[in-house]
C-alpha positions in Angstrom: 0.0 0.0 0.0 1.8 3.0 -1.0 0.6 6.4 1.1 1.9 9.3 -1.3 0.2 12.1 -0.9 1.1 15.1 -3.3 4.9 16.4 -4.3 6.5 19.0 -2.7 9.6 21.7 -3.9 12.7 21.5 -2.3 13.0 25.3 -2.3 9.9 27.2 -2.3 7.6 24.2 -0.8 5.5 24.5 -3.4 2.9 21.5 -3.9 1.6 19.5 -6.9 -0.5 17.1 -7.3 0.9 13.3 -7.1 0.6 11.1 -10.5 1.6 12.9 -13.0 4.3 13.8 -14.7 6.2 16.8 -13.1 9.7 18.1 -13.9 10.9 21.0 -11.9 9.3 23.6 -9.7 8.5 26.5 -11.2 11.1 28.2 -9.4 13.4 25.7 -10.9 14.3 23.5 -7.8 13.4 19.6 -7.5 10.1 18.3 -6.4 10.5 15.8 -3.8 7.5 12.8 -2.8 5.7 13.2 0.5 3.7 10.6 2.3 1.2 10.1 4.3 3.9 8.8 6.9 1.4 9.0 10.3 -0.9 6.5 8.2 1.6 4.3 7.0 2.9 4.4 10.6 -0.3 3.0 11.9 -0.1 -0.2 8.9 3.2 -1.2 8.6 5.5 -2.6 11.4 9.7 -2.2 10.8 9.5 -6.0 12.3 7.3 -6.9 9.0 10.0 -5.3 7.1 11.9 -9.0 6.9 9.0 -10.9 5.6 9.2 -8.6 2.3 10.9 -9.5 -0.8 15.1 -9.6 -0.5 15.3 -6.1 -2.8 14.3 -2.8 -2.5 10.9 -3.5 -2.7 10.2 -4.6 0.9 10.0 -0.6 1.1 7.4 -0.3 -0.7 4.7 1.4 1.6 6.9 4.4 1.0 7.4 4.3 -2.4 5.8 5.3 -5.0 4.8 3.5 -7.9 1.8 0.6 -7.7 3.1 -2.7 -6.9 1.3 -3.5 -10.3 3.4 -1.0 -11.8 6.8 -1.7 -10.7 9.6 -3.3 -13.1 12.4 -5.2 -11.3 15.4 -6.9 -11.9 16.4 -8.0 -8.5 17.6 -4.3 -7.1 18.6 -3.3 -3.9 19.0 -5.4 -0.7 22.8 -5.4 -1.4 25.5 -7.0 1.0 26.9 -5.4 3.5 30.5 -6.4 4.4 32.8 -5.8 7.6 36.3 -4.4 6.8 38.7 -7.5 7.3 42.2 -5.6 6.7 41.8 -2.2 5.5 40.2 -0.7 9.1 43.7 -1.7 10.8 46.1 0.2 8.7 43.5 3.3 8.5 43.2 3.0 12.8 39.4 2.7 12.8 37.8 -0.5 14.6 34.1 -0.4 13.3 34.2 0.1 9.3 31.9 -1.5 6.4 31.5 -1.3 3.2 27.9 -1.3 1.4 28.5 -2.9 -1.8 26.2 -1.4 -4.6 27.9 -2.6 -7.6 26.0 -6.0 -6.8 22.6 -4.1 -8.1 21.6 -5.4 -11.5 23.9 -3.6 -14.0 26.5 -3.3 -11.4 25.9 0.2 -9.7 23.4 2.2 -7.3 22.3 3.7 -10.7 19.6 0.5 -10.7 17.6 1.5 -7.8 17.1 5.3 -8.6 16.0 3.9 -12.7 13.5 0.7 -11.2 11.8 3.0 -9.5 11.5 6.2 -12.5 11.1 3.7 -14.8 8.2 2.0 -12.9 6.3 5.2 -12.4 6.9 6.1 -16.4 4.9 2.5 -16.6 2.1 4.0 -14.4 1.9 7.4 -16.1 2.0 6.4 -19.6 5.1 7.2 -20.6 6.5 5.5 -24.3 10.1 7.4 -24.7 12.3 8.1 -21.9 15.4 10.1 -22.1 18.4 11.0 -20.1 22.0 12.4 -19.9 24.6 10.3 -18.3 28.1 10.9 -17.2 27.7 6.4 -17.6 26.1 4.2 -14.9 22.6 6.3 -15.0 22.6 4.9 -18.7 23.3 1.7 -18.1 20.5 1.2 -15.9 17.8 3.3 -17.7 18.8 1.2 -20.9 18.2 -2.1 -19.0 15.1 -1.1 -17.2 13.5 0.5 -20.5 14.3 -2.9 -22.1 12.6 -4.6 -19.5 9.3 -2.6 -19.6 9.2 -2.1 -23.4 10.1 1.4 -23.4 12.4 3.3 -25.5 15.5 4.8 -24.0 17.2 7.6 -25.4 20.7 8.3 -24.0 23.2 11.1 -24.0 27.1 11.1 -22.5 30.3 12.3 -23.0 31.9 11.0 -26.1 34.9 9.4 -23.5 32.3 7.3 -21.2 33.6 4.0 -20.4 33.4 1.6 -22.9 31.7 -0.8 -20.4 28.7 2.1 -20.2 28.4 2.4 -24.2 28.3 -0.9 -25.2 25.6 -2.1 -22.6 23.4 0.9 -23.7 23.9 -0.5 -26.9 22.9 -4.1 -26.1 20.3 -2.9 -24.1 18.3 -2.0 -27.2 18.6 2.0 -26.5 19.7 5.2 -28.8 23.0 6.0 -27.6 24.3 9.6 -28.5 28.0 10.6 -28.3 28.5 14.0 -27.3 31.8 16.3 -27.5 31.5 17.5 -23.8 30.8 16.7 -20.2 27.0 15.7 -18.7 26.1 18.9 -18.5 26.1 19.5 -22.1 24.7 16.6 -22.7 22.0 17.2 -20.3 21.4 20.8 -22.6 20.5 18.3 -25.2 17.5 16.9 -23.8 16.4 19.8 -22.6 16.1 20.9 -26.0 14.8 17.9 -27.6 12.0 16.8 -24.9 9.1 18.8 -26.2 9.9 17.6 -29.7 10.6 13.9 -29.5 8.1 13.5 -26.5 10.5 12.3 -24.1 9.9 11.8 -20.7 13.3 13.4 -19.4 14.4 11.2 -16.3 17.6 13.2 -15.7 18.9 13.6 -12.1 16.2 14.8 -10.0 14.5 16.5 -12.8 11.6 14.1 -12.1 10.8 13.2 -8.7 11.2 9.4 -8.2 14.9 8.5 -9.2 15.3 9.6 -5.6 13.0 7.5 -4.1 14.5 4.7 -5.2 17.9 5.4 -4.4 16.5 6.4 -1.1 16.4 2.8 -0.1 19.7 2.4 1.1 19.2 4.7 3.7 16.5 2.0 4.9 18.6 -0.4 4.2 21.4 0.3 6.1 19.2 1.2 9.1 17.6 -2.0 8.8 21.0 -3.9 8.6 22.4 -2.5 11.2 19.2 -3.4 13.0 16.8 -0.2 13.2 20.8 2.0 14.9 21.9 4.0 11.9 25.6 4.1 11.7 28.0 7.0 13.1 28.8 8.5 9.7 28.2 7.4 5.8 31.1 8.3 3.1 29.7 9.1 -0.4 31.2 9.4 -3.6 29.3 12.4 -4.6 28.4 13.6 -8.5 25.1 14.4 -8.8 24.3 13.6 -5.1 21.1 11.8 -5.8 22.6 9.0 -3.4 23.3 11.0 -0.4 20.1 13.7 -0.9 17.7 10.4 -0.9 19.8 8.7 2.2 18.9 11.9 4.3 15.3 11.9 3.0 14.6 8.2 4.4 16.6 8.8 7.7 13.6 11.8 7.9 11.4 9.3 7.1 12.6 6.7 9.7 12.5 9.5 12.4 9.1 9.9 11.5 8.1 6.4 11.4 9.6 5.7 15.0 11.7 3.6 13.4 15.0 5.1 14.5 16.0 7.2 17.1 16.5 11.2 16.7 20.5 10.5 16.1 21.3 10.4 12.1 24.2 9.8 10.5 27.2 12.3 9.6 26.8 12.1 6.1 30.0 12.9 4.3 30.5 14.1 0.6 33.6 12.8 -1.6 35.1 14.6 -4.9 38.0 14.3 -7.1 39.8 16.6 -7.0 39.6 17.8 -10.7 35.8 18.4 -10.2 35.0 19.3 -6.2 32.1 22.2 -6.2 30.2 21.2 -3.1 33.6 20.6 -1.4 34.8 24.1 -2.6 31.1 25.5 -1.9 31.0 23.9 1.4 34.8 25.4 2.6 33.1 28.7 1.6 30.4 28.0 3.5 28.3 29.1 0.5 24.6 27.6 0.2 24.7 26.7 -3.5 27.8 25.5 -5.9 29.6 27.7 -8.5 30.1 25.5 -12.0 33.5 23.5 -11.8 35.6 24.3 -15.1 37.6 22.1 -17.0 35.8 19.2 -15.1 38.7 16.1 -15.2 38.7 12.7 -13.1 39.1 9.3 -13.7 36.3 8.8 -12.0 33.1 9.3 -14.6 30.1 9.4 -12.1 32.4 12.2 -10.2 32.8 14.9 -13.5 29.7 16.9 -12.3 30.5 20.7 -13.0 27.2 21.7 -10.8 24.8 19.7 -9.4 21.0 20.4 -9.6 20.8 19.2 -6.1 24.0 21.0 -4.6 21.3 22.9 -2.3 19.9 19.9 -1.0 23.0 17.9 -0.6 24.9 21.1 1.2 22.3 21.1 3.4 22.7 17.6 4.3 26.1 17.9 5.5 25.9 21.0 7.4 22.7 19.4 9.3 23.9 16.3 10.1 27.5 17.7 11.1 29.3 16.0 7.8 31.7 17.8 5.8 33.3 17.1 2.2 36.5 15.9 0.7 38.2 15.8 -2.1 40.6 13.0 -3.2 43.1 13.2 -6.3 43.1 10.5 -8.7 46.4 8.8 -8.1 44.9 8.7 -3.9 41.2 6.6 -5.6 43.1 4.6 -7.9 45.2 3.4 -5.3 42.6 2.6 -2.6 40.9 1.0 -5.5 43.3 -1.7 -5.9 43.9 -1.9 -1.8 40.2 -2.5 -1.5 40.4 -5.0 -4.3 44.0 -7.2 -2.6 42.7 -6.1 0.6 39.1 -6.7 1.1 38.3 -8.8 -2.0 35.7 -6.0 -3.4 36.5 -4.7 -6.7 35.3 -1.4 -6.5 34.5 1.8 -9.3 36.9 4.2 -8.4 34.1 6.8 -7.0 33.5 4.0 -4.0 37.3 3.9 -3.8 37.7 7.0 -3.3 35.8 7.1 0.2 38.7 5.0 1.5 41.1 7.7 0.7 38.7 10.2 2.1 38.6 8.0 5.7 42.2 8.2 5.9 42.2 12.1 5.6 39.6 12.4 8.3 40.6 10.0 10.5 44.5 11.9 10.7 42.4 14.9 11.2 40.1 13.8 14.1 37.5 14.4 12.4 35.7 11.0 13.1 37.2 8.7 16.1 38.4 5.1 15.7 35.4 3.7 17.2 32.8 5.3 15.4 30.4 2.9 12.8 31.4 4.0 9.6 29.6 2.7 6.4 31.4 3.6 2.5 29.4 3.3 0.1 31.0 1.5 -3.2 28.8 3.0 -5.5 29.8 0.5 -8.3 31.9 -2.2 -9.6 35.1 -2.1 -10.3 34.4 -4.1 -14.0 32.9 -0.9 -15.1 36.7 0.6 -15.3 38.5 -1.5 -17.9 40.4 1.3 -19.0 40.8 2.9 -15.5 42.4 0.1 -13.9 44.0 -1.0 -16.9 46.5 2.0 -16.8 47.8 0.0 -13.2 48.1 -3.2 -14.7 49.1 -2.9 -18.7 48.2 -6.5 -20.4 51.5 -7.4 -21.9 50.7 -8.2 -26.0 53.3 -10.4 -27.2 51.1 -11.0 -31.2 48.1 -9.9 -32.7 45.6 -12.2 -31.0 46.6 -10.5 -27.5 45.3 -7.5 -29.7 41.9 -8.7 -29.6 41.4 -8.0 -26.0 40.9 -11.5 -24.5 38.6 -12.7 -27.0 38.8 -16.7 -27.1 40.0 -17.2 -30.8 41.5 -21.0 -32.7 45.0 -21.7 -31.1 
């Protein structure tokens, strides 16, 4: 039973009226969904929470398509692993690691698209479209497959292979474009009326959000109803950490948790850091990040939509944010990988490198919970983690890249 009530604007509070398609405010901020939490407080029981489906899913009082609307592949619900080596040479004692890139096409990205995808399904939508820095394409690509839907997809022109050929096999119109998201996301903007596109980019429409919201509930739920001491998020468009606050709200509400929510803590690369630069200068919005560069795709955000929201986050919950180079990710990338066994996108990586920073600083102390978030798997970085490890080629079959051929 889901118990939306209306959509509300992160700015001006402005409401509209649930089930239909909404883009932005009309002051140009993000709507967010608001339920009817007192009522579904009365019907549902966190203790019931277990006896739901093993994927995001057993939320789904407080989301918001129809449970004969939703399209699934088996998101959410992901592991959640204690640090067996890396917590020792960093000098904290209580450290996990939420893997995401165990989602259905291997990142967070698949909650956030089941759950816009699922409410195009319920509203009628036909032709969905989105700009992607890579990971946000992957997913709409497979869940538009899934529900029949076209999927019309815009990125950079140097996306990870990985990103472009799944869009590709997915069955979606894949767009090269000379030029970070942000042009890209120009693009659609133009186009939408035109083509008819429903535009699911980050938090242009409402529900993305909501599904990456879940792990928030997730974590609260693993670590049995105690959220941790502090989250680390590898932070481009901020969707991730935005929805995370938003359910521990939620939560509150519920009398699920206690009044005590996490630090939530922001991570950049260096190259491209504007809620870590807007945040040192205590500033309320970002300024655009030129000459956005990192190895790290789902980190090249000049400006987020969101950089409101997820400032406000940190400052309310006593976070901060931190910026990593890329030589510091890529390295924690491969300890996490010899170390831990986890294979991780370098965006998750670079939480590890973060931790270290705050921990020399005192920032957090060694016996604080501390959940990172690995955002993604590591196999979406052929060419990232292929500049570490060079595959020696000693003829021309080596040339073909590991495809099995006659010997």
């Amino acid at each position: 039973m889901t118990t939306i009530t209306h959509l509300e604007c992160s700015g001006c509070r402005r409401r509209y009226e649930a089930g239909r398609v909404w883009g932005l405010c009309e002051c140009g901020e993000p709507l967010l969904v608001r339920y009817d939490l007192e009522k579904a407080r009365r019907s549902w029981n966190r203790a019931w929470v277990a006896n739901g489906p093993s994927s995001m899913w057993r939320y789904q009082p407080v989301l918001p398509p129809r449970r004969s609307s939703i399209v699934s592949l088996g998101e959410g619900f992901t592991p959640l692993l204690r640090s067996r080596r890396i917590h020792r040479r960093l000098g904290c004692e209580n450290l996990w690691f939420k893997d995401e890139g165990l989602n259905p096409t291997g990142s967070f990205k698949a909650r956030g698209m089941a759950c816009a995808v699922s409410m195009a399904v319920e509203l009628g939508a036909r032709k969905l479209a989105a700009p992607s820095a890579g990971n946000a394409a992957s997913a709409l690509a497979a869940y538009a497959a899934a529900a029949g839907l076209e999927a019309h997809i815009f990125m950079p022109r140097d996306v990870p292979q990985a990103n472009y050929l799944e869009c590709r096999a997915y069955g979606a119109h894949v767009t090269l474009v000379d030029g970070l998201i942000s042009d890209c996301g120009r693009i659609v903007a133009e186009r939408r009326d035109e083509e008819g596109w429903y535009d699911v980019s980050t938090l242009k429409e409402p529900y993305r959000i909501e599904g990456k919201k879940t792990m928030g509930y997730e974590v609260a739920e693993q670590f049995h109803w105690e959220p941790p001491d502090a989250i680390f998020y590898p932070t481009g468009g901020g969707v991730g950490l935005i929805g995370m606050w938003k359910a521990f709200e939620e939560l509150e509400a519920l009398g699920w948790i206690g009044v005590k929510r996490p630090k939530m803590i922001a991570v950049q690369a260096e190259g491209c850091a504007p809620v870590v630069r807007a945040f040192e200068e205590g500033s309320e919005r970002c300024r655009p990040w030129e000459a956005a560069s990192t190895v790290a795709a789902g980190l090249r955000v000049p400006k987020p939509l969101g950089d409101a929201l997820i400032l406000r986050a940190l400052r309310d919950s006593g976070g901060c944010a931190v910026a990593v180079s890329d030589a510091e990710l890529m390295d924690a990338g491969v300890e996490l990988a010899s170390e831990e066994g986890i294979y991780a996108a370098p965006e998750g990586a670079a939480c590890v490198a973060a931790l270290g920073k705050l921990l020399a600083k005192g920032f957090l102390k060694p016996g604080e919970r501390i959940v990172i978030f690995i955002t993604g798997s590591g196999l979406k970085y052929p060419e990232a983690y292929g500049t570490r490890f060079p595959r020696p080629q000693g003829g021309e079959q080596d040339k073909l890249g590991g495809l099995i051929t006659p010997r």
